[in-house]
mmCIF file of the C-alpha atoms, coordinates in Angstrom:
data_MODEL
# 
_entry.id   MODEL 
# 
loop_
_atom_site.group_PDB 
_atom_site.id 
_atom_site.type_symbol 
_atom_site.label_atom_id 
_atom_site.label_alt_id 
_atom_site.label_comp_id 
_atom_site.label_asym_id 
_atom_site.label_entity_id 
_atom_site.label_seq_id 
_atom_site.pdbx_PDB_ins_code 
_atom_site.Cartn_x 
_atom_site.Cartn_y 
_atom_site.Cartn_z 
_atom_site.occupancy 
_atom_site.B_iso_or_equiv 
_atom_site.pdbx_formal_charge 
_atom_site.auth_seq_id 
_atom_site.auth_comp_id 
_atom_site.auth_asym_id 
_atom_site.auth_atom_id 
_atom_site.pdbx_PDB_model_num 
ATOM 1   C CA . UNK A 1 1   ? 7.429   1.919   17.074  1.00 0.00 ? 1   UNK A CA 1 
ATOM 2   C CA . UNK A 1 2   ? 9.052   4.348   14.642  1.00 0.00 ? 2   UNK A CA 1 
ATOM 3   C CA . UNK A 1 3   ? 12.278  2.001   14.465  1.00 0.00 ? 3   UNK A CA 1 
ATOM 4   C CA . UNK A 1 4   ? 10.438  -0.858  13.987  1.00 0.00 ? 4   UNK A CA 1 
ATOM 5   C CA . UNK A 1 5   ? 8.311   0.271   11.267  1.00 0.00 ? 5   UNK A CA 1 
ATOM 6   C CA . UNK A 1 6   ? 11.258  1.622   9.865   1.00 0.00 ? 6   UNK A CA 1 
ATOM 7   C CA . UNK A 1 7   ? 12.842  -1.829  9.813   1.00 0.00 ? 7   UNK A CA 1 
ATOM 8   C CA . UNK A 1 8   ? 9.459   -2.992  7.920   1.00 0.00 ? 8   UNK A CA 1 
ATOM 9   C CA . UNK A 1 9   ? 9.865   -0.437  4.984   1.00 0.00 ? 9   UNK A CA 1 
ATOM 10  C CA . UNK A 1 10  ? 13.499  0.157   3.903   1.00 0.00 ? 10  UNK A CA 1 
ATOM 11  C CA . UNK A 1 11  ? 11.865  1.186   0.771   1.00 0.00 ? 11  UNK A CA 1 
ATOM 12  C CA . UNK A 1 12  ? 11.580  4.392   2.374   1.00 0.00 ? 12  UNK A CA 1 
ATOM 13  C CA . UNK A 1 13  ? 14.963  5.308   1.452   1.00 0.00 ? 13  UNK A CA 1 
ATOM 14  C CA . UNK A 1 14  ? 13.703  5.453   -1.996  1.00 0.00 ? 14  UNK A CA 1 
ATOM 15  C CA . UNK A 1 15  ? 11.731  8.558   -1.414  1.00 0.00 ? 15  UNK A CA 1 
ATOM 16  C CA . UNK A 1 16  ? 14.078  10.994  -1.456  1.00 0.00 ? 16  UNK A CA 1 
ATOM 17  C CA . UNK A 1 17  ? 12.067  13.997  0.011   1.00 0.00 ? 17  UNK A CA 1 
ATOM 18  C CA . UNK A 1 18  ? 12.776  13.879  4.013   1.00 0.00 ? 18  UNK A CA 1 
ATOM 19  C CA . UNK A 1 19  ? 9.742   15.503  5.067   1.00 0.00 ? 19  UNK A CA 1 
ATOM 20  C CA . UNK A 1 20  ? 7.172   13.662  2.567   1.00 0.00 ? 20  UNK A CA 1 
ATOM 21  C CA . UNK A 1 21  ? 9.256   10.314  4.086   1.00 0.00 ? 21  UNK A CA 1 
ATOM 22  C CA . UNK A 1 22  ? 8.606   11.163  7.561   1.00 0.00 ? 22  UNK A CA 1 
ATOM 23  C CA . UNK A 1 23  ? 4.729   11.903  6.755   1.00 0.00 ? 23  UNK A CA 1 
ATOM 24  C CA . UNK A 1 24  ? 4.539   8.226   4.992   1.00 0.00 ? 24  UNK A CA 1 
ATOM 25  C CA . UNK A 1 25  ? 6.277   6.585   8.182   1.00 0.00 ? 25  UNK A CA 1 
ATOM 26  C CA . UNK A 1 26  ? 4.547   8.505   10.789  1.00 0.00 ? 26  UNK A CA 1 
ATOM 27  C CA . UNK A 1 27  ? 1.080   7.908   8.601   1.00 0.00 ? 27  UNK A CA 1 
ATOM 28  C CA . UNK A 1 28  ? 2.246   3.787   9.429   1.00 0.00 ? 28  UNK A CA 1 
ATOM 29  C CA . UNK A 1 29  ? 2.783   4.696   13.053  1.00 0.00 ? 29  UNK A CA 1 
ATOM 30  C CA . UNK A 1 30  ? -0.415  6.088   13.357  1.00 0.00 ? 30  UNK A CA 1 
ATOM 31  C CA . UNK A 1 31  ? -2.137  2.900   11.342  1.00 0.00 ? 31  UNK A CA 1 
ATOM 32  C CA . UNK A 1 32  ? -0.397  0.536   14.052  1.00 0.00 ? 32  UNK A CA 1 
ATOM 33  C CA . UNK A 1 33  ? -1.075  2.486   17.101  1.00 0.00 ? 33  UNK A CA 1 
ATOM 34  C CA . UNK A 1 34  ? -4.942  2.074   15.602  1.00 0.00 ? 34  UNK A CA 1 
ATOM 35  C CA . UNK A 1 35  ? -4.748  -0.987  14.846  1.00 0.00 ? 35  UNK A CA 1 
ATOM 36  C CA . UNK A 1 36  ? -5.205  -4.662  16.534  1.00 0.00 ? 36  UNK A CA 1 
ATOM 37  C CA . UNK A 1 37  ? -2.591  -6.268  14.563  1.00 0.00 ? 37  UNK A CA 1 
ATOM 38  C CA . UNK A 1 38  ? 0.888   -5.788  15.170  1.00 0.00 ? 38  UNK A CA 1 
ATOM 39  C CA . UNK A 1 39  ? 4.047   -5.240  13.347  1.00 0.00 ? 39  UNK A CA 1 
ATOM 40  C CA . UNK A 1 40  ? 4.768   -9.095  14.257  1.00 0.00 ? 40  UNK A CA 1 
ATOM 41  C CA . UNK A 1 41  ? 1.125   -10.214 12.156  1.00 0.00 ? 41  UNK A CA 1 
ATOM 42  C CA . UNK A 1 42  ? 1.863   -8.323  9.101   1.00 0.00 ? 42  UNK A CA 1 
ATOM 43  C CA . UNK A 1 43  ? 5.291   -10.955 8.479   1.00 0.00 ? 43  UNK A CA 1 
ATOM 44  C CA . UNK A 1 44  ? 2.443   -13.319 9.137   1.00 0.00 ? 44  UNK A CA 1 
ATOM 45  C CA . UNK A 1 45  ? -1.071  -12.732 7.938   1.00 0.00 ? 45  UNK A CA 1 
ATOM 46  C CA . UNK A 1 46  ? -2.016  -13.684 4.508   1.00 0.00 ? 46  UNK A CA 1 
ATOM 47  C CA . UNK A 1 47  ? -1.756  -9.741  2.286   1.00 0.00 ? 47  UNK A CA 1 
ATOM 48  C CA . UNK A 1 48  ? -5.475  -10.891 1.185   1.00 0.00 ? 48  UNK A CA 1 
ATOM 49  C CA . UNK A 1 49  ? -8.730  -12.734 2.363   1.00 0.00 ? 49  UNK A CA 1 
ATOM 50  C CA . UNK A 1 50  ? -9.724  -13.230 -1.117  1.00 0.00 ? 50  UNK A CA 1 
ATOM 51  C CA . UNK A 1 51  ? -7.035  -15.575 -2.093  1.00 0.00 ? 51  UNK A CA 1 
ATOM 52  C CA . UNK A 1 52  ? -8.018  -19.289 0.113   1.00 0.00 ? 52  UNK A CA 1 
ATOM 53  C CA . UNK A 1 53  ? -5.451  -20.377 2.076   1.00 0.00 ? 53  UNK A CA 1 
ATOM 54  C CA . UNK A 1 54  ? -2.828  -17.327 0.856   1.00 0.00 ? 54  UNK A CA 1 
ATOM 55  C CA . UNK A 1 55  ? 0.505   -18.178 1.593   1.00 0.00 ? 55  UNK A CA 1 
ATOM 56  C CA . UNK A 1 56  ? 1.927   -15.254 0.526   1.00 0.00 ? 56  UNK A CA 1 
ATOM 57  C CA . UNK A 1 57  ? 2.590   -12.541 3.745   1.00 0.00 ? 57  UNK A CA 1 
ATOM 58  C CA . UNK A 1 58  ? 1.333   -9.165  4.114   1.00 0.00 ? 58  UNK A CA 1 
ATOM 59  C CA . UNK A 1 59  ? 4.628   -7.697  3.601   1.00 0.00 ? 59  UNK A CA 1 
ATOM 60  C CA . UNK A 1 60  ? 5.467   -9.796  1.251   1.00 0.00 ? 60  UNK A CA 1 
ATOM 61  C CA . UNK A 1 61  ? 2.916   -8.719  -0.888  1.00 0.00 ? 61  UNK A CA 1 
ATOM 62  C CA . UNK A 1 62  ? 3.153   -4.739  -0.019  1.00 0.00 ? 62  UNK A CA 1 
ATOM 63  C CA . UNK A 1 63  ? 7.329   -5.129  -0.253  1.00 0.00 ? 63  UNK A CA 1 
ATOM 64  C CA . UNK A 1 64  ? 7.045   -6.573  -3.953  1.00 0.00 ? 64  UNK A CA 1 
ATOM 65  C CA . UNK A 1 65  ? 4.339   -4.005  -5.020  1.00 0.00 ? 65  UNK A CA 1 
ATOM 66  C CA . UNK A 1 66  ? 6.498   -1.365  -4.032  1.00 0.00 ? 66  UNK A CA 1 
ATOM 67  C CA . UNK A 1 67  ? 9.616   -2.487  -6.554  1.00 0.00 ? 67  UNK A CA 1 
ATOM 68  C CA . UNK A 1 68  ? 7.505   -3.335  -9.078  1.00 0.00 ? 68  UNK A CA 1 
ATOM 69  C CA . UNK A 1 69  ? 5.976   -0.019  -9.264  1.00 0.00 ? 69  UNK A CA 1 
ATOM 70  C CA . UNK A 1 70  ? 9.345   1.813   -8.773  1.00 0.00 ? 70  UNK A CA 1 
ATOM 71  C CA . UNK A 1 71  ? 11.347  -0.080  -11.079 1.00 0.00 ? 71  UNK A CA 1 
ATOM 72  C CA . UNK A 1 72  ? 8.383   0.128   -13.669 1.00 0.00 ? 72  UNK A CA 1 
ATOM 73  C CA . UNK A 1 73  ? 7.780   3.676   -12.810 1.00 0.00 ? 73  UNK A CA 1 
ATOM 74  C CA . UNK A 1 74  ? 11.673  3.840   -13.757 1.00 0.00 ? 74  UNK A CA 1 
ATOM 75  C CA . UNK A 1 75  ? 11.957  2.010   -17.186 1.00 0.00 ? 75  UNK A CA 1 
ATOM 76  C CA . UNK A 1 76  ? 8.767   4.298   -18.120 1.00 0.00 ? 76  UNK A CA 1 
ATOM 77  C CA . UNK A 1 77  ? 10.851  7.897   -17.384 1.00 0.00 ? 77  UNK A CA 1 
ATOM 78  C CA . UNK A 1 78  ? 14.115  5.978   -19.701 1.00 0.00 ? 78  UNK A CA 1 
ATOM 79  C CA . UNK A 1 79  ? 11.705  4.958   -22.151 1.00 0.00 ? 79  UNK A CA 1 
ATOM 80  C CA . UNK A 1 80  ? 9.089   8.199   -22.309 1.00 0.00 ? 80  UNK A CA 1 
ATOM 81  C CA . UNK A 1 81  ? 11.042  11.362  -20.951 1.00 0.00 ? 81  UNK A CA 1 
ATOM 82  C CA . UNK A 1 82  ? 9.338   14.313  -20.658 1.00 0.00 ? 82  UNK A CA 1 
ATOM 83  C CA . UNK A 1 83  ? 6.493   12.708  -22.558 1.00 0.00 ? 83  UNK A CA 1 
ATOM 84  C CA . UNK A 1 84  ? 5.190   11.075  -19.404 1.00 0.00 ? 84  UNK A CA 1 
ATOM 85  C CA . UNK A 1 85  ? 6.097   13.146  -16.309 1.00 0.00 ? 85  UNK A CA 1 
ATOM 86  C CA . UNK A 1 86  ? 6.563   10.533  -13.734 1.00 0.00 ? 86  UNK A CA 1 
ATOM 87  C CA . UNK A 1 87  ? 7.451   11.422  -9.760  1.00 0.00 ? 87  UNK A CA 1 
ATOM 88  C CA . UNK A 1 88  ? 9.121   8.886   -8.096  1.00 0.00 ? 88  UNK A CA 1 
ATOM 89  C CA . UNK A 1 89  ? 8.703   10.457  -4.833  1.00 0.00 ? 89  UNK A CA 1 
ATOM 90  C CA . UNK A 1 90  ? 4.738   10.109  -4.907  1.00 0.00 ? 90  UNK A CA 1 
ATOM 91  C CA . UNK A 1 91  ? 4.840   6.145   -6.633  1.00 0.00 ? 91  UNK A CA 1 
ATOM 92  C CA . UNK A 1 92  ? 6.739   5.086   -4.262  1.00 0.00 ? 92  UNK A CA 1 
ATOM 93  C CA . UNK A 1 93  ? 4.912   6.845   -1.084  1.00 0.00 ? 93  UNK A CA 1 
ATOM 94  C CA . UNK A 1 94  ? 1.441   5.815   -2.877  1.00 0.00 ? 94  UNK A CA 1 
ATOM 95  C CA . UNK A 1 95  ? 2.757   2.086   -3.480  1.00 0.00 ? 95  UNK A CA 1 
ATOM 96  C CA . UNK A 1 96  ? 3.921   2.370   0.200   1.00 0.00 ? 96  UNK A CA 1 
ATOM 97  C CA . UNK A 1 97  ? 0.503   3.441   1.914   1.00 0.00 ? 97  UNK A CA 1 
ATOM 98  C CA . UNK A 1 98  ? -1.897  1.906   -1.053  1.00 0.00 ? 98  UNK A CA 1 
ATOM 99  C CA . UNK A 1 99  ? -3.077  -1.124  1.835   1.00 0.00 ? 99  UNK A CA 1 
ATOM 100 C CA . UNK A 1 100 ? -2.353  1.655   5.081   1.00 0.00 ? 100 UNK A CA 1 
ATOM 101 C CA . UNK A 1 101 ? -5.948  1.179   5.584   1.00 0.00 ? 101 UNK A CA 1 
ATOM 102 C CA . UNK A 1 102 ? -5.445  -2.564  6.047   1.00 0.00 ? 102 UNK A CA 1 
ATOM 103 C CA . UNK A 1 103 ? -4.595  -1.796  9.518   1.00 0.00 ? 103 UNK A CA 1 
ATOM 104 C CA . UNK A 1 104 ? -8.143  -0.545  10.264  1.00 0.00 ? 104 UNK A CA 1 
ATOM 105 C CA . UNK A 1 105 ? -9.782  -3.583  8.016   1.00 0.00 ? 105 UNK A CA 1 
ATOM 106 C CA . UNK A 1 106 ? -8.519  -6.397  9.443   1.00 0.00 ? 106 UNK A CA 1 
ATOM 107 C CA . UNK A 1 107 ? -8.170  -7.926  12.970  1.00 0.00 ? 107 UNK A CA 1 
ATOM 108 C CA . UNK A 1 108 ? -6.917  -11.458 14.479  1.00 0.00 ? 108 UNK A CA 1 
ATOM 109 C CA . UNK A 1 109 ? -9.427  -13.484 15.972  1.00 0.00 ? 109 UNK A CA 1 
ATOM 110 C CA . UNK A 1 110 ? -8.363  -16.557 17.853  1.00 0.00 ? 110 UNK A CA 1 
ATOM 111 C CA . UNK A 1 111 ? -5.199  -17.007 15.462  1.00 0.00 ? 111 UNK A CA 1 
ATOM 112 C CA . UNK A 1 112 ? -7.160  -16.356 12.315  1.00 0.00 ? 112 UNK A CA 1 
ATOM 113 C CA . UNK A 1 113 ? -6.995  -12.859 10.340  1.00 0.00 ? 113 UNK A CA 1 
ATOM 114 C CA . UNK A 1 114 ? -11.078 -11.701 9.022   1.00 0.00 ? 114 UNK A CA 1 
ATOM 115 C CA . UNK A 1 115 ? -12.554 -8.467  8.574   1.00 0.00 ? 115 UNK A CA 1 
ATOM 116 C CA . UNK A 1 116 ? -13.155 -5.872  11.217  1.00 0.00 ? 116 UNK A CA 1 
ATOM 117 C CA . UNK A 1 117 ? -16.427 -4.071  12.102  1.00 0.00 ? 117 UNK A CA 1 
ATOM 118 C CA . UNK A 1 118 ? -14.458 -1.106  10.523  1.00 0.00 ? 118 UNK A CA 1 
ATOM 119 C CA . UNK A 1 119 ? -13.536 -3.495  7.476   1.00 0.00 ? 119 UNK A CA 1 
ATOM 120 C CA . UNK A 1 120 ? -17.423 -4.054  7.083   1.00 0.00 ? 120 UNK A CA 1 
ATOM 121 C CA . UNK A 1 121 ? -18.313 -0.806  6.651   1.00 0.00 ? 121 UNK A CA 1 
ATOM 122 C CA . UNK A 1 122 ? -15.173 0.990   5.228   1.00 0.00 ? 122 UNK A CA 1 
ATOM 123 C CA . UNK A 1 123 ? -13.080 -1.137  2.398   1.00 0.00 ? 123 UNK A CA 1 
ATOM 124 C CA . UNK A 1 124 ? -9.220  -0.358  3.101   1.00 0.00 ? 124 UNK A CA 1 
ATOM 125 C CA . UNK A 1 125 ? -8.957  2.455   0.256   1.00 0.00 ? 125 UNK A CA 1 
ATOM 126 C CA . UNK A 1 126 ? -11.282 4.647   2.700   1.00 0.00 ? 126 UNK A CA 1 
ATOM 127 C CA . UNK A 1 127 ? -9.799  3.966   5.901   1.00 0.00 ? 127 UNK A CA 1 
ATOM 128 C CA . UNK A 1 128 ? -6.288  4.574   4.708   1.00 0.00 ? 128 UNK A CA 1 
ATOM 129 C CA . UNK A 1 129 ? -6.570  7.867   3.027   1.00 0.00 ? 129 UNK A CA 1 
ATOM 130 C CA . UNK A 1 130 ? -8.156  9.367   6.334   1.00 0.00 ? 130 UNK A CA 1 
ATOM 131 C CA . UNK A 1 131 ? -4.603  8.160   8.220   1.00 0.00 ? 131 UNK A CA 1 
ATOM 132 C CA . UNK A 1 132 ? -2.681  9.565   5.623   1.00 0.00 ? 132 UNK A CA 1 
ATOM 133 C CA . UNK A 1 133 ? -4.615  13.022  5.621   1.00 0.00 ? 133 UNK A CA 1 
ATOM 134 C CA . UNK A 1 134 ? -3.970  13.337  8.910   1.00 0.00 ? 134 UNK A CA 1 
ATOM 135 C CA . UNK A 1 135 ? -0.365  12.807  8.402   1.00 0.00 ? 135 UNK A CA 1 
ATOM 136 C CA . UNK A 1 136 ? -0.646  15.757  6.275   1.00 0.00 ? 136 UNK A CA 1 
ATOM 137 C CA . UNK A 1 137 ? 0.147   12.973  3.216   1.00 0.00 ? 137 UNK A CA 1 
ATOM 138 C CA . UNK A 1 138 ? -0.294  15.076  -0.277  1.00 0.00 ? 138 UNK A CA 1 
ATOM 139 C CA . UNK A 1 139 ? -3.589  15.076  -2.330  1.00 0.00 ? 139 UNK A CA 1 
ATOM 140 C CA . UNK A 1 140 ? -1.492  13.284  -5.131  1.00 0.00 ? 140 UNK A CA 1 
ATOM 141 C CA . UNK A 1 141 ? -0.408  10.531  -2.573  1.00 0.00 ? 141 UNK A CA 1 
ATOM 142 C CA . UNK A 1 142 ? -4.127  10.273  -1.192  1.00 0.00 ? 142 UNK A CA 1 
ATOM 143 C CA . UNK A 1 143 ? -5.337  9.986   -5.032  1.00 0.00 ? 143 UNK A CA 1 
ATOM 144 C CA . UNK A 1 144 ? -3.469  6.744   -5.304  1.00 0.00 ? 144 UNK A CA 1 
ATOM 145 C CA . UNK A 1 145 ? -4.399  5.457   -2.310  1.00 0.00 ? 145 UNK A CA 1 
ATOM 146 C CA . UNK A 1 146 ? -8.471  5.505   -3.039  1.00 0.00 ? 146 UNK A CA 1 
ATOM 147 C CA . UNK A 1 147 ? -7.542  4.348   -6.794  1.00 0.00 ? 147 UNK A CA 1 
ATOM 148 C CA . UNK A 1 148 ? -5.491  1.647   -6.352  1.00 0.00 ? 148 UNK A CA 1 
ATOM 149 C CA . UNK A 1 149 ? -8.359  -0.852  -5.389  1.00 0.00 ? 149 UNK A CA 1 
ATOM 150 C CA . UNK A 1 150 ? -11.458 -1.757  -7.416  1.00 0.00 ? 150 UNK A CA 1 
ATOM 151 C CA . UNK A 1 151 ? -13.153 1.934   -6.269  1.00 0.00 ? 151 UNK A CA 1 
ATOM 152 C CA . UNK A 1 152 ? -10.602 3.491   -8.646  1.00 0.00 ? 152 UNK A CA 1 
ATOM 153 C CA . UNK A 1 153 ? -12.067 2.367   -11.563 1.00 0.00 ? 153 UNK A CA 1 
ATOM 154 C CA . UNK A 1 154 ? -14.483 4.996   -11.514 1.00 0.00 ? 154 UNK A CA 1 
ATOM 155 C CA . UNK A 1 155 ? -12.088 7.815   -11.390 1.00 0.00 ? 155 UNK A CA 1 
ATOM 156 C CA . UNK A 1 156 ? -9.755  8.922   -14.063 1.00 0.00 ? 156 UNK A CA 1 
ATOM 157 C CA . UNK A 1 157 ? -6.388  7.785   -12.047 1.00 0.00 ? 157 UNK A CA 1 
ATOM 158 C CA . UNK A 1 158 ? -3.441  9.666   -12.550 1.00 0.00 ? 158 UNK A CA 1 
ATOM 159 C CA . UNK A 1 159 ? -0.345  8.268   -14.007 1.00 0.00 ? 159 UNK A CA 1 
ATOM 160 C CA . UNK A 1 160 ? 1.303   7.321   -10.694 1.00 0.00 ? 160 UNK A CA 1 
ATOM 161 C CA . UNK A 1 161 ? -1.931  5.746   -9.618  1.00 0.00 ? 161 UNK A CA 1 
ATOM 162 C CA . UNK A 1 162 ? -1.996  3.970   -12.957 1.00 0.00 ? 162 UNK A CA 1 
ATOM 163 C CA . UNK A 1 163 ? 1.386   2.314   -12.018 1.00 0.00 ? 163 UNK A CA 1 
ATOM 164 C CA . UNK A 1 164 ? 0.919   1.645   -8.508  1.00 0.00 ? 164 UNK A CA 1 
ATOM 165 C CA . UNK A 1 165 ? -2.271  0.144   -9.253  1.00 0.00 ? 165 UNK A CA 1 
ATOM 166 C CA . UNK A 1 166 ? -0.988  -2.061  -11.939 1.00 0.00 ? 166 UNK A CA 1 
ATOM 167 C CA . UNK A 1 167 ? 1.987   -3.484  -9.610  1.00 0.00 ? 167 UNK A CA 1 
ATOM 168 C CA . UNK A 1 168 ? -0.677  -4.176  -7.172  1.00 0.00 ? 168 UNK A CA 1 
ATOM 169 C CA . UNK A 1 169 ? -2.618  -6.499  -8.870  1.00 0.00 ? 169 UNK A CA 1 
ATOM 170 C CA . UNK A 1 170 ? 0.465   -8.059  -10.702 1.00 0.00 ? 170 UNK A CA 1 
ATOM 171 C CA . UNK A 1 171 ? 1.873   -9.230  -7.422  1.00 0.00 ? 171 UNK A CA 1 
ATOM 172 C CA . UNK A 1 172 ? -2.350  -10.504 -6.886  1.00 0.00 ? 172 UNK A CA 1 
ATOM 173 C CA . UNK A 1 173 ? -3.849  -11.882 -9.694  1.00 0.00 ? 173 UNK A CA 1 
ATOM 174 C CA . UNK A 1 174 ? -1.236  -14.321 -10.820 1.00 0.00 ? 174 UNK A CA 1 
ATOM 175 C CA . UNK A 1 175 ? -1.388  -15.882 -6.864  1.00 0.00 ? 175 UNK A CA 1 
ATOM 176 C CA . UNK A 1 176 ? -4.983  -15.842 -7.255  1.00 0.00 ? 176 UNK A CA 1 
ATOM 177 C CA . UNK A 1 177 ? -4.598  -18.308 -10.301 1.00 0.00 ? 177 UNK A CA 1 
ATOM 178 C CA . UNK A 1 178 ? -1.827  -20.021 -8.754  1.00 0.00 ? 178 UNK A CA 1 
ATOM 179 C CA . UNK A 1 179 ? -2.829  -23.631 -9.807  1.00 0.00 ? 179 UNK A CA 1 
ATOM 180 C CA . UNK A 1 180 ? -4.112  -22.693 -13.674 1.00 0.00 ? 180 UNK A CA 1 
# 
């Protein structure tokens, strides 16, 4: 399962701390082994149920947030220095796990991908901080995590959160308004 997950996210190379990389993949492990989806579904399922008839994969969507946020994450540490602390490390991990808890809130039914009993009750931000804690995931990573959704808007996000939640709905609202 490692390898495979492994395979899924070769943006884990770009976290450069070993042991905060090996708590991000096994925190996927763990979400799979939970889960009734498979690696397989995720190059598959539509990344959203809120988007009709989403084209647009799971990993597709989760892939593209990550770049986004590291490459904007990037331009902002050339452009702001010191000014604006920025750690790599913990936007990439937090744009990495931000939809973890995806793995808990959805499930396949007869070919077609809706919400689980666990996705009724707990939204994905919930479910996927709990996997990460008990990956031993840091507080910071966890922070963006429960932000990066709708339920962050009533915290005060930190910066990383800021840009991991931005990439996220870049790489959603323009495919929600696809035919505008």
């Amino acid at each position: 399962m490692r390898e495979k997950v492994r395979e899924m996210w070769p943006e884990l190379d770009l976290i450069k701390d070993n042991q905060l990389r090996d708590k991000v993949l096994d925190t996927w492990v763990l979400a799979l082994e939970q889960s009734p989806l498979t690696i397989e579904d995720l190059y598959n399922i539509p990344f959203t149920l809120l988007i009709k008839d989403c084209k647009v994969s799971f990993i597709s969507h989760k892939r593209a947030v990550v770049h986004i946020a590291y490459e904007s994450a990037k331009i902002m540490i050339e452009f702001f220095g010191e000014n604006l602390p920025i750690d790599l490390d913990i936007v990439v991990s937090g744009a990495i796990l931000a939809d973890v808890g995806k793995m808990l809130e959805y499930e396949k039914i007869d070919g077609k991908i809706v919400v689980s009993k666990t996705g009724r009750y707990l939204r994905h931000p919930f479910t996927g901080v709990s996997l990460a804690r008990t990956c031993g995931i840091p507080d910071e990573i966890c922070h963006i995590i429960a932000a990066h959704a709708k339920e962050g808007d009533l915290v005060i996000r930190s910066t990383e959160a800021f840009i991991v939640h931005h990439a996220d709905f870049m790489s959603f609202l323009p495919l929600k308004n696809v035919n505008i």
